[in-house]
N, C-alpha and C positions, 0 to 999 in steps of 0.2 A: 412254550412261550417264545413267540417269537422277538430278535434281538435290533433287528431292524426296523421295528414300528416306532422307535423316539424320532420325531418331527427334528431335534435339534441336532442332531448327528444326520440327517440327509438335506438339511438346511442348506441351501449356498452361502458362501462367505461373501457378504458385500464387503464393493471395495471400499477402502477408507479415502477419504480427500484427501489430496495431495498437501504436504508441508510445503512453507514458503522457508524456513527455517530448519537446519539439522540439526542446530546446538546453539547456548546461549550465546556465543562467541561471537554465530553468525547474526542470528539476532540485533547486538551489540554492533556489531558492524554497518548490518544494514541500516537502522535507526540513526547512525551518528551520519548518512552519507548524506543526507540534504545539508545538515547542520554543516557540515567541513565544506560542500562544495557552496557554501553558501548560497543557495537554492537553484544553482542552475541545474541539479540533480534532481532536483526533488520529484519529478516522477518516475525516475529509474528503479525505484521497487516497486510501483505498480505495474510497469510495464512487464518486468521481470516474471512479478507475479502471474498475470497475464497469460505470459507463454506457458507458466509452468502447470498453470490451470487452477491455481488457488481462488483467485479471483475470477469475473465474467472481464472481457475487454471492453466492454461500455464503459465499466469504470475506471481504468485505466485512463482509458481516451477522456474522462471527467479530468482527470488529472493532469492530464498532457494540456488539454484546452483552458483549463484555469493558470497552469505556469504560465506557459505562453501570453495570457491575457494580462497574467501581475507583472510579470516580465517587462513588455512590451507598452504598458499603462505607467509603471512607475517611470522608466526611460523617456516617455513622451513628457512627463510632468516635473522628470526630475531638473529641468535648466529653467522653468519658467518661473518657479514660487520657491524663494528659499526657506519655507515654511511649509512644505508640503508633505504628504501623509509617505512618501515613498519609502521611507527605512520602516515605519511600523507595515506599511505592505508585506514588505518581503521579510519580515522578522516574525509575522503572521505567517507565510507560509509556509515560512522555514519550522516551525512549531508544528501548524497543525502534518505537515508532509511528514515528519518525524515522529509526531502521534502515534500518527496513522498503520506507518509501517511497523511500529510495533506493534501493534493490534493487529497484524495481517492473519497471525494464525491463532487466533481468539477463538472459540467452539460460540462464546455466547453473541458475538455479531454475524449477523446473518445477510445484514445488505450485501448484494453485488459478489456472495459467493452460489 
């Protein structure tokens, strides 16, 4: 009998996807960094993520082009109407950007990894 005919013992080891997270800690940290920098951070774990190869950079660059956009939108709107939507804007992307990056290393989402 030969010892070597198990399939699972000459099997290659596929790699695992890379973690955006080492420890709850970090986690914790990354999730709080839109909220503290009050969103002008808010796609600096995507980006992050990005380089690290968690994510694809298509969505990243989603990320980047939507701050920029609320950023830049709330600022134009903010002097002309003192009833205008710009605190729920950025109070909106400060949520979902904080969401988000806790979710980065979810198994059961699959977009844009």
């Amino acid at each position: 009998m030969a010892y070597n005919q198990n399939p699972y013992i000459n099997a290659p080891i596929t790699p695992t996807r890379p973690r955006m997270f080492g420890s709850t800690v970090a986690r914790v940290i990354w999730t709080i960094v839109p909220v503290v920098s009050m969103t002008l951070l808010a796609a600096l774990p995507f980006v992050v993520a990005a380089v690290k190869g968690v994510i694809k950079p298509w969505l990243a660059a989603v990320y980047v082009i939507a701050e920029v956009a609320v950023l830049v939108f709330s600022t134009a709107v903010s002097g002309n109407d003192p009833q205008n939507w710009t605190g729920l804007l950025l109070i909106l992307l400060m949520v979902v950007s904080a969401t988000h990056t806790a979710l980065l290393d979810s198994e059961k989402i699959r977009i844009g990894k």
